[in-house]
KEVEX-882203 format. One line per 5 residues: number of its first residue (from 1); their letters; for each residue x negated, y negated, z negated of N, C-alpha, C. Coordinates in pm, whole numbers, plus 50000, padded with zeros to 5 digits. Example, Ala and Ser with C-alpha at 12.3 -4.5 7.8 and 13.67 -1.06 7.14 Angstrom:
1) AS) 48681,50569,49220,48770,50450,49220,48680,50330,49220; 48715,50225,49292,48633,50106,49286,48710,49997,49213
//
This chain:
1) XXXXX) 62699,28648,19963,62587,28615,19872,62471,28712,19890; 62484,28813,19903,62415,28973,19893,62335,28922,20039; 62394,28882,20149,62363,28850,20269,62233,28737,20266; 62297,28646,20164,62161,28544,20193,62056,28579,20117; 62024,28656,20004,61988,28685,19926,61905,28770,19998
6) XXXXX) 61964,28883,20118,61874,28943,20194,61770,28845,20291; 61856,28722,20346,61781,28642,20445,61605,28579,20346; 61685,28563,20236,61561,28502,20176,61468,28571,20131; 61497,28700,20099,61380,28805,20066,61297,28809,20221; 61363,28828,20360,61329,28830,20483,61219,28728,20505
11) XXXXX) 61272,28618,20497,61183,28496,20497,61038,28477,20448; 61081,28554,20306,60955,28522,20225,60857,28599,20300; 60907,28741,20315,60781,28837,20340,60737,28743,20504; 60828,28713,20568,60769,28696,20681,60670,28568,20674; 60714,28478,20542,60630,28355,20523,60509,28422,20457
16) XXXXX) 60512,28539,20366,60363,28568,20304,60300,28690,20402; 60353,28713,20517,60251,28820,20613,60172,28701,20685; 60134,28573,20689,60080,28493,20720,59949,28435,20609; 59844,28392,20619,59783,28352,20540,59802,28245,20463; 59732,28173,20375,59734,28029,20304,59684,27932,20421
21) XXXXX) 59756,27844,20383,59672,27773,20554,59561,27638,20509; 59515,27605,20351,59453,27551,20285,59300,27631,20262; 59217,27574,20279,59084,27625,20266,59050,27683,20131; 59046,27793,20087,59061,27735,19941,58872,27830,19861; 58834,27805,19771,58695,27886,19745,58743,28002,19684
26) XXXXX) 58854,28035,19643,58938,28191,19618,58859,28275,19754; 58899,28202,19844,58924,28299,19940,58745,28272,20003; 58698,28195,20019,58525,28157,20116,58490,28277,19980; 58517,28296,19849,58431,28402,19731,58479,28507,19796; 58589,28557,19835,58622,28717,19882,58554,28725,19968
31) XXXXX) 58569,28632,20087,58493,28702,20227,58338,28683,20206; 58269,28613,20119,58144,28680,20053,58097,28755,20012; 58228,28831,19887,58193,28942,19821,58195,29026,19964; 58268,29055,20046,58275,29121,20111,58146,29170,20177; 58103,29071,20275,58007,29056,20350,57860,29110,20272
36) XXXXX) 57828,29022,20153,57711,29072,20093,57711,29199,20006; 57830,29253,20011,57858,29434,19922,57710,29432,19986; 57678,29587,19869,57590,29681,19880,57631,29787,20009; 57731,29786,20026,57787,29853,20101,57779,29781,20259; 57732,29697,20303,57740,29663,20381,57573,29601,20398
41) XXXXX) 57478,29641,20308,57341,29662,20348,57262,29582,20401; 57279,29474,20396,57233,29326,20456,57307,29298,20634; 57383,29419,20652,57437,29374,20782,57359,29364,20928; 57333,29491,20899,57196,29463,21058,57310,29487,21171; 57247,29447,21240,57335,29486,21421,57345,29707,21422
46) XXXXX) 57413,29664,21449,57494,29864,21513,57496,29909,21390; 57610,30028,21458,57604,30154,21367,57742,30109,21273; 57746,30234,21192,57883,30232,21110,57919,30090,20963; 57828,30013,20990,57837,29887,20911,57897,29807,20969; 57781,29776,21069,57816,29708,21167,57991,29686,21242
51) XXXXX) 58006,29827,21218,58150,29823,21290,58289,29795,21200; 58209,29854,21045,58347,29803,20957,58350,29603,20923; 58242,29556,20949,58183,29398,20942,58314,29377,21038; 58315,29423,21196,58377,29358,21275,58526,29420,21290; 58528,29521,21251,58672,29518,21186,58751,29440,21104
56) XXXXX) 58666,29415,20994,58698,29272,20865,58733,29165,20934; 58648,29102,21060,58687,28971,21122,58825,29026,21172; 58821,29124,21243,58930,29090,21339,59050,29128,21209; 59052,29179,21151,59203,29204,21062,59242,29059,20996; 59070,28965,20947,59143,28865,20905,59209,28793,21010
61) XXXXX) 59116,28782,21164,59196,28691,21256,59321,28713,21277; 59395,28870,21254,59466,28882,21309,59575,28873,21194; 59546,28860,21060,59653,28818,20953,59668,28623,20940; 59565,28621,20982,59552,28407,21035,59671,28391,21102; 59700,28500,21203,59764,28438,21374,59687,28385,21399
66) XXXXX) 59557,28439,21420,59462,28380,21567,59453,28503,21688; 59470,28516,21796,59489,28536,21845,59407,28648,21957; 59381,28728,22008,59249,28788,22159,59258,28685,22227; 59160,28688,22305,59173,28657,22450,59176,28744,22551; 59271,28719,22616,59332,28834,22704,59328,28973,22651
71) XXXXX) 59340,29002,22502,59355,29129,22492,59256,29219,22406; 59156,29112,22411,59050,29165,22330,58967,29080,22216; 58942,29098,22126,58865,29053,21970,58740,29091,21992; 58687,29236,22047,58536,29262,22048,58432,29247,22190; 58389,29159,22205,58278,29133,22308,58158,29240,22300
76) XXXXX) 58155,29353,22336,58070,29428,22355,57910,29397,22411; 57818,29426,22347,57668,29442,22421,57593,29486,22327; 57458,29501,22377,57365,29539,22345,57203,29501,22281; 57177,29510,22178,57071,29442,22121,56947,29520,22106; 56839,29463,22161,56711,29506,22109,56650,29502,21983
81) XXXXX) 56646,29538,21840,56649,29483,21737,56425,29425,21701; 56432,29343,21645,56285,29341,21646,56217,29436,21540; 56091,29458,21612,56008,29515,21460,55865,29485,21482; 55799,29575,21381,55700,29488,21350,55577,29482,21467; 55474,29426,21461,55388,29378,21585,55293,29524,21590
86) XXXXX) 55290,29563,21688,55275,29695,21715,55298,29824,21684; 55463,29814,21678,55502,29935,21662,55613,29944,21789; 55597,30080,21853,55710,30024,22014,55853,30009,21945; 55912,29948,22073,56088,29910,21990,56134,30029,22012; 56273,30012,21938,56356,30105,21870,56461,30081,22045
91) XXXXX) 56528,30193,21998,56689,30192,22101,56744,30101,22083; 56798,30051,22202,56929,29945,22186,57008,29949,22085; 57052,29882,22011,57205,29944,21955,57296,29846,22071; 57443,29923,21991,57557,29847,22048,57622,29789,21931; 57591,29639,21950,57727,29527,21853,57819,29456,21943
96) XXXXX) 57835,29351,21866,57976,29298,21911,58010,29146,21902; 58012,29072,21997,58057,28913,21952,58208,28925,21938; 58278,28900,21799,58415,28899,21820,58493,28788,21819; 58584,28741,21910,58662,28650,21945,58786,28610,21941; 58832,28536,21861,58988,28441,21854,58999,28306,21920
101) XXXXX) 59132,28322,21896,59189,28221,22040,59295,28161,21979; 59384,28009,21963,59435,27901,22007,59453,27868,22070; 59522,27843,22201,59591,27761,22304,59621,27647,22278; 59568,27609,22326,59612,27420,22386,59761,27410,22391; 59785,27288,22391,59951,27204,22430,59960,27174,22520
106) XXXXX) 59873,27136,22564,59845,26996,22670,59801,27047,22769; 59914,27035,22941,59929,27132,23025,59735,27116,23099; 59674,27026,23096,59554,27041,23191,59436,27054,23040; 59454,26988,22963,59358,27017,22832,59351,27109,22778; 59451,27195,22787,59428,27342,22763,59350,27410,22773
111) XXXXX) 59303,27359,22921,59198,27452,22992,59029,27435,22975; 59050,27312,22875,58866,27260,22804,58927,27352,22677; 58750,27392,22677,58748,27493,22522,58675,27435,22404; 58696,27439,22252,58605,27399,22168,58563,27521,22157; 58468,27513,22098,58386,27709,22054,58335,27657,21916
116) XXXXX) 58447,27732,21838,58350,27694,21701,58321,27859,21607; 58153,27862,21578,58102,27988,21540,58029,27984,21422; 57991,28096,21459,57896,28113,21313,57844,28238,21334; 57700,28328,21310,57644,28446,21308,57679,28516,21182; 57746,28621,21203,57772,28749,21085,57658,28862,21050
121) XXXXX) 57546,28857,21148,57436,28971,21077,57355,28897,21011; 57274,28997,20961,57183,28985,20904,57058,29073,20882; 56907,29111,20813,56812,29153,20855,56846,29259,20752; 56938,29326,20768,56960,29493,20666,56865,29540,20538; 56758,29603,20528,56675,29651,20464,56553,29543,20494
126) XXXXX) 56543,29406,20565,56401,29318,20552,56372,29364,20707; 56249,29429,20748,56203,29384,20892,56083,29312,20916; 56054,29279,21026,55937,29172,21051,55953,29023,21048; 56148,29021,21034,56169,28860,20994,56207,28839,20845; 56142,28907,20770,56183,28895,20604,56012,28793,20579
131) XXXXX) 56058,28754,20485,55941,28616,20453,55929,28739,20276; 56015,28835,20210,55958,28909,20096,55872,28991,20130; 55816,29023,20028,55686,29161,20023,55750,29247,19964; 55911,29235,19963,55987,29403,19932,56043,29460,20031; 55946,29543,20012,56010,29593,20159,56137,29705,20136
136) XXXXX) 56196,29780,20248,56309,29871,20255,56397,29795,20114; 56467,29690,20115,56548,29590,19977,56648,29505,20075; 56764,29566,20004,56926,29509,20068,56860,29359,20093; 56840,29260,20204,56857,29133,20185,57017,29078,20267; 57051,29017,20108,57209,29011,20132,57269,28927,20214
141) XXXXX) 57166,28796,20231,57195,28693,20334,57313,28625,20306; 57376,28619,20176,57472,28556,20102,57541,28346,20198; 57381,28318,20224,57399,28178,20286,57326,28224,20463; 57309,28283,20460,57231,28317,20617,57290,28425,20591; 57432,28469,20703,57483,28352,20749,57621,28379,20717
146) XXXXX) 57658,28444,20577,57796,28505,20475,57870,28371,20497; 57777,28299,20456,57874,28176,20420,57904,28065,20561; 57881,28097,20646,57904,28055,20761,58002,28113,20855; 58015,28276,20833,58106,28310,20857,58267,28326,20793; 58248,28347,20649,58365,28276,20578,58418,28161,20617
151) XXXXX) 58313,28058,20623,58374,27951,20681,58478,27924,20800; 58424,28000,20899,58440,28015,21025,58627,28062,20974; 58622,28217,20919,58754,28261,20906,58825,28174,20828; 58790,28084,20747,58935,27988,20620,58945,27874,20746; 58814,27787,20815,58877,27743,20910,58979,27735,21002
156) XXXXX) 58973,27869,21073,59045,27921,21175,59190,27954,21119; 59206,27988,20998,59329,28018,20921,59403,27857,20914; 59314,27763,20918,59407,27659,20852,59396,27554,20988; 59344,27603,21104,59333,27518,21230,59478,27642,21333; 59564,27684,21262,59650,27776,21311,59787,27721,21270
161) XXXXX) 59750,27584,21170,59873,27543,21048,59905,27427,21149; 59782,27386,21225,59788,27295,21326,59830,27244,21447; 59863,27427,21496,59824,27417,21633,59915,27400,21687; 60056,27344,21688,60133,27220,21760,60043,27100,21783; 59953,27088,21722,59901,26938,21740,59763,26913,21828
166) XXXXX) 59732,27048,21886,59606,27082,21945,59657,27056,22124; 59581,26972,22157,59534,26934,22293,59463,27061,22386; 59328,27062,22342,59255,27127,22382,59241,27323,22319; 59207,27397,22370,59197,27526,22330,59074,27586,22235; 59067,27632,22146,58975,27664,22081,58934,27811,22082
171) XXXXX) 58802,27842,22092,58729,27986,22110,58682,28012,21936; 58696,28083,21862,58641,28103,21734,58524,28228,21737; 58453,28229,21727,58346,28339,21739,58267,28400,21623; 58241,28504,21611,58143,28554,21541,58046,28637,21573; 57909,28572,21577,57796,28639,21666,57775,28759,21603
176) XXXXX) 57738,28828,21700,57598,28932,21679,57466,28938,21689; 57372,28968,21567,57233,28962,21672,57143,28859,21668; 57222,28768,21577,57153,28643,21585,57005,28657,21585; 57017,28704,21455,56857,28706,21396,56721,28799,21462; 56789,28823,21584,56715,28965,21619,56702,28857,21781
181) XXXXX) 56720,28738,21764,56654,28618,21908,56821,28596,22004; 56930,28578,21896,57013,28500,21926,57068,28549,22044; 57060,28703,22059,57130,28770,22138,57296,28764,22168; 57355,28749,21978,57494,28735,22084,57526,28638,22151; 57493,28497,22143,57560,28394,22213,57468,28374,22301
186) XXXXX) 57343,28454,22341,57303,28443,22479,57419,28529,22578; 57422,28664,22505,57531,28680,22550,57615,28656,22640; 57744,28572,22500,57835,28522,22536,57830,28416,22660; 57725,28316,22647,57704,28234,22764,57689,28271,22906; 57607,28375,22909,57599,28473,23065,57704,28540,23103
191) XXXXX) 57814,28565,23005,57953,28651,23016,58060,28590,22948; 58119,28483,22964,58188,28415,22923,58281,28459,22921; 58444,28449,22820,58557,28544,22894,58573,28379,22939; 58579,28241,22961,58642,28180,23019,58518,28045,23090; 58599,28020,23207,58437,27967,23287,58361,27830,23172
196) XXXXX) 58257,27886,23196,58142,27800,23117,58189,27669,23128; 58200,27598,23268,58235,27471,23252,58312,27412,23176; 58393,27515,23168,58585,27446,23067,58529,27461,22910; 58403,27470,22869,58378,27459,22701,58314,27310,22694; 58403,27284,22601,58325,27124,22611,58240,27057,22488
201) XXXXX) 58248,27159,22399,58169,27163,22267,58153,27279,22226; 58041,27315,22169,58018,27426,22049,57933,27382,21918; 58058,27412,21797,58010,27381,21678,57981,27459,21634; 57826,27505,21549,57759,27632,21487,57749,27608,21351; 57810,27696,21278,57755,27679,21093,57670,27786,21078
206) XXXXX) 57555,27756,21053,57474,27862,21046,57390,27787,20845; 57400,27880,20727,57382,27860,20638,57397,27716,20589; 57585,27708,20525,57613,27613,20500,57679,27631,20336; 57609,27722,20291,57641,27774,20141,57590,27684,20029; 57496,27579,20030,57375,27590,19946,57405,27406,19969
211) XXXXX) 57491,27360,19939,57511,27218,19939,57434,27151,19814; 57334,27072,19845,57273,26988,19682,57333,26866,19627; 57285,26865,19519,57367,26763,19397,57366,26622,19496; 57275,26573,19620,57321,26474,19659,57385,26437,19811; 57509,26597,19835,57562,26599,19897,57537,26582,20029
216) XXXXX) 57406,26656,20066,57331,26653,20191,57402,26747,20308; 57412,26704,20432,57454,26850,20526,57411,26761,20600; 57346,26849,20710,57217,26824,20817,57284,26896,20936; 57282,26781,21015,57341,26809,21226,57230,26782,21293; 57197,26872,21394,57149,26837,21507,57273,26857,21641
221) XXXXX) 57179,26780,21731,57361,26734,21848,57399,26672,21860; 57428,26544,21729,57578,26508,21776,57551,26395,21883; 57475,26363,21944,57472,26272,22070,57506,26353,22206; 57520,26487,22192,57506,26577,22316,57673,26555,22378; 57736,26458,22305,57891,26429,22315,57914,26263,22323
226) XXXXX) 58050,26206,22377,58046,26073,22357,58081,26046,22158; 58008,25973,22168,58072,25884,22016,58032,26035,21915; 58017,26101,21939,57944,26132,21842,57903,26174,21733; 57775,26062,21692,57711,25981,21573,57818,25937,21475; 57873,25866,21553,57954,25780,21529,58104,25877,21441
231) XXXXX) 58153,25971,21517,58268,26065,21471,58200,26162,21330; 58068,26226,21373,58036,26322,21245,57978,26220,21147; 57927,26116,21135,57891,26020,20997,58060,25975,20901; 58150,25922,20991,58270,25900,20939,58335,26014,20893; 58387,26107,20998,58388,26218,20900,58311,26301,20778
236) XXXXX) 58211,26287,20793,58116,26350,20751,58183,26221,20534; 58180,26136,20535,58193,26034,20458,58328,26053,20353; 58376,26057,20474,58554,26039,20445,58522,26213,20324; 58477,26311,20364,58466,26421,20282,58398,26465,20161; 58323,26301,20157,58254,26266,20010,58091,26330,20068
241) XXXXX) 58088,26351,20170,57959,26391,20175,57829,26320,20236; 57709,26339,20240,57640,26245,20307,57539,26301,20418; 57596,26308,20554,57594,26376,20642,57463,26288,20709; 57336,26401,20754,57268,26346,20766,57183,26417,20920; 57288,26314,20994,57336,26317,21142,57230,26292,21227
246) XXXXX) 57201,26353,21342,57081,26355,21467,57152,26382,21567; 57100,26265,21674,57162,26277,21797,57100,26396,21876; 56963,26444,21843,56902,26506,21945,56882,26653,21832; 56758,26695,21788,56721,26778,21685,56844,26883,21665; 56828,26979,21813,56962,27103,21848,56916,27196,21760
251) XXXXX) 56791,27218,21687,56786,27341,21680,56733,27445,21675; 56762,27598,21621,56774,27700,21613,56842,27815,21635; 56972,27779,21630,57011,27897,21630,57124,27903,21698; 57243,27939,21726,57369,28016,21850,57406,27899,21931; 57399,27780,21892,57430,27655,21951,57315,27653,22038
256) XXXXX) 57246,27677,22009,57095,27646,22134,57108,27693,22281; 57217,27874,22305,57219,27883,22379,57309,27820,22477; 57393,27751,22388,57533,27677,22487,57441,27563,22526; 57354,27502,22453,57306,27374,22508,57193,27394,22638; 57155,27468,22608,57059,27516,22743,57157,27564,22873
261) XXXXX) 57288,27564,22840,57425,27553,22960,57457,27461,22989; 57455,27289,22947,57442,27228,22966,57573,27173,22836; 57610,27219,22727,57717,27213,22688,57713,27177,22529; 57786,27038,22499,57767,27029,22387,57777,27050,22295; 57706,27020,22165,57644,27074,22050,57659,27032,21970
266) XXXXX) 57689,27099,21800,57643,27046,21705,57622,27142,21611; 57469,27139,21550,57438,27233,21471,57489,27191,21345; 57521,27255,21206,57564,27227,21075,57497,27301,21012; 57422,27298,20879,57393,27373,20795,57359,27265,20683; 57286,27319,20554,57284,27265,20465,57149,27292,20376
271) XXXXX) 57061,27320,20512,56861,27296,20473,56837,27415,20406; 56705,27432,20411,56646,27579,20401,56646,27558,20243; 56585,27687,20194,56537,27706,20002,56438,27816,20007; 56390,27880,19901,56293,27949,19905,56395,28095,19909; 56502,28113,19918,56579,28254,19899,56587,28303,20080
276) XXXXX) 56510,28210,20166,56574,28232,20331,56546,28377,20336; 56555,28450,20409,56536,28566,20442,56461,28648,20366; 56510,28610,20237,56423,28743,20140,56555,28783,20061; 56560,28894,19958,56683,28945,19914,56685,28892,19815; 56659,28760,19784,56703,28695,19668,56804,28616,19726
281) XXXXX) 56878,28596,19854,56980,28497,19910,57126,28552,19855; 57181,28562,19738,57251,28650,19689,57384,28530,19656; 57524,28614,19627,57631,28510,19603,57611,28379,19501; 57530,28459,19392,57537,28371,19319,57486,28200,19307; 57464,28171,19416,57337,28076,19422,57453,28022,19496
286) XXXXX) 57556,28077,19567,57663,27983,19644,57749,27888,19610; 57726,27728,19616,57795,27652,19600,57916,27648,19647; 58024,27705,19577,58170,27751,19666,58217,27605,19685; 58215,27493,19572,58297,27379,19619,58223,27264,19717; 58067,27302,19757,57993,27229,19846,58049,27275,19947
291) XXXXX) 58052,27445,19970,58141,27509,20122,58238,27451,20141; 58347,27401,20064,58463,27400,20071,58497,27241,20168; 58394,27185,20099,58396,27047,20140,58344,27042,20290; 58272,27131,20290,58201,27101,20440,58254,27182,20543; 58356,27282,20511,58463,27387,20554,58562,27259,20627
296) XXXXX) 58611,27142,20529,58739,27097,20526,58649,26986,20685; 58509,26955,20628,58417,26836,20732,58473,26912,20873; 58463,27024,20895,58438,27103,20988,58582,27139,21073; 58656,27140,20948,58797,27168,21014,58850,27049,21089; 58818,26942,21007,58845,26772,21050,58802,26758,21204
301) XXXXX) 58633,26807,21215,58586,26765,21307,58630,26837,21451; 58665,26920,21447,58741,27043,21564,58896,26936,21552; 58968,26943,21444,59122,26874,21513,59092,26753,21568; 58938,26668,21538,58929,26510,21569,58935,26552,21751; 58813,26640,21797,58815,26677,21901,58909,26713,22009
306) XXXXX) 58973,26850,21945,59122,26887,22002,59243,26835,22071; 59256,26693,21900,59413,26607,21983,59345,26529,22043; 59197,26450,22053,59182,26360,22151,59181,26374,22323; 59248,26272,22357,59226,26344,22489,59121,26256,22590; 59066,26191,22489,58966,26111,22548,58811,26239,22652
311) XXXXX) 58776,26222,22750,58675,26281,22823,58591,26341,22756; 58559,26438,22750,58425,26502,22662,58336,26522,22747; 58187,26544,22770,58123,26531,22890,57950,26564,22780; 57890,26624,22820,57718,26676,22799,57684,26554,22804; 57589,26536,22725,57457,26394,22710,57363,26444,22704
316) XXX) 57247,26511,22777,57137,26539,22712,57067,26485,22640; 56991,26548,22533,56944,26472,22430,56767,26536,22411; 56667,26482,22484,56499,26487,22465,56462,26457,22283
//
């Protein structure tokens, strides 16, 4: 008796050193609080913030079971940060694109990648891309781009509950740099850890916090793939939401640079407000159960991809 009594205490811990594998807004509110602390200063690229930010990803990836690739979570480089129009630039810093991994099932589909991301900085103390007249003021960036990267991690936690059922291989990312001209996933594209060709989509949430009362979320992309239109409206539906889908209209931001690779796209967010890049973008304004919904759109739309093993292939879209 004493014996099983040990097996089941065993069990449990080994069942709760794993995450919840349900999306839940418990958890998209922690990795907010997190991200927008005072303590973490609006999140500019480099330096000792910077590095506890990408510590946070990788401990959650690595309590998910998501996985390195080959060994490594931090994509190292270097960013020019911007400032204002005639003043010379500052030193490089050094940030970090960090990366999790899923393996495929499926002995030749394995080797096509989904890349699904989201940008983790943000403009620290304001800058020459703050739209406030306060200057040196935490802008917290709560929805640009907190809530895109939460997303990114409850995703990846609950696309891990899955992954017997995954075809294709998935890249999970979290940029650096964005805001400073989309440095990390230029990046990543020029230094791939796996050849460019084998990615056959990249999905970007870039400020998807801020869902309105008539259930709006806005794609550019989805024609840059077969069917589509057609896959993000149905899904997009089925999630109660009213997805308001473009075949062409890529863009802004980390997805832009995969598409200029020739590689398809779909941007997600959920439309600008007057809080964009000023330090009024704060938690409170975050629609946790709009995230949640468009968390679950998002998770849908990566497994729709994954088990199909139908051809995925670039469409350019003018």
């Amino acid at each position: 008796m004493k014996r099983f009594i040990f097996i089941l205490i065993l069990s449990f811990i080994s069942l709760s050193s794993y995450s919840q594998t349900d999306i839940t807004k418990k958890e998209l509110n922690k990795h907010l609080l997190f991200l927008t602390s005072e303590n973490n200063a609006g999140r500019l690229p480099g330096g000792k913030i910077n590095r506890r930010i990408v510590k946070y990803i990788i401990k959650d990836f690595k309590h998910a079971g998501i996985k390195s690739y080959h060994g490594k979570y931090k994509q190292k480089f270097y960013a020019d940060l911007r400032v204002y129009e005639g003043q010379p630039k500052k030193d490089h810093v050094k940030t970090y694109n960090v990366i999790g991994y899923i393996e495929g099932n499926d002995p030749m589909l394995k080797n096509e990648f989904i890349v699904l991301g989201a940008h983790y900085d943000h403009l620290g103390m304001g800058g020459p891309s703050s739209k406030s007249d306060k200057k040196n003021t935490i802008h917290f960036g709560a929805d640009d781009n907190a809530s895109g990267t939460a997303a990114l991690l409850e995703i990846a936690e609950k696309l891990v509950s899955q992954k017997s059922k995954l075809k294709r291989s998935i890249l999970f990312i979290a940029f650096g740099a964005e805001e400073h001209g989309l440095l990390g996933s230029k990046h990543f594209v020029n230094n791939s850890v796996v050849p460019i060709s084998q990615i056959k989509l990249m999905i970007n949430m870039d400020m998807v916090g801020r869902l309105n009362d008539e259930k709006h979320v806005y794609m550019g992309g989805a024609g840059t793939f077969p069917n589509g239109v057609e896959i993000m409206t149905k899904l997009g539906k089925e999630q109660g939401l009213n997805p308001m889908v473009h075949a062409g209209s890529v863009g802004g931001s980390d997805h832009v640079s995969f598409y200029k690779k020739d590689i398809s796209v779909i941007g997600i967010h959920t439309g600008g407000h007057p809080q964009y890049h000023t330090p009024e973008d704060t938690i409170d304004l975050i629609n946790f159960e709009g995230q949640k919904a468009i968390s679950e759109y998002v998770y849908q739309t990566v497994l729709n991809v994954a088990t199909n093993p139908d051809e995925m292939y670039f469409i350019r879209q003018d």
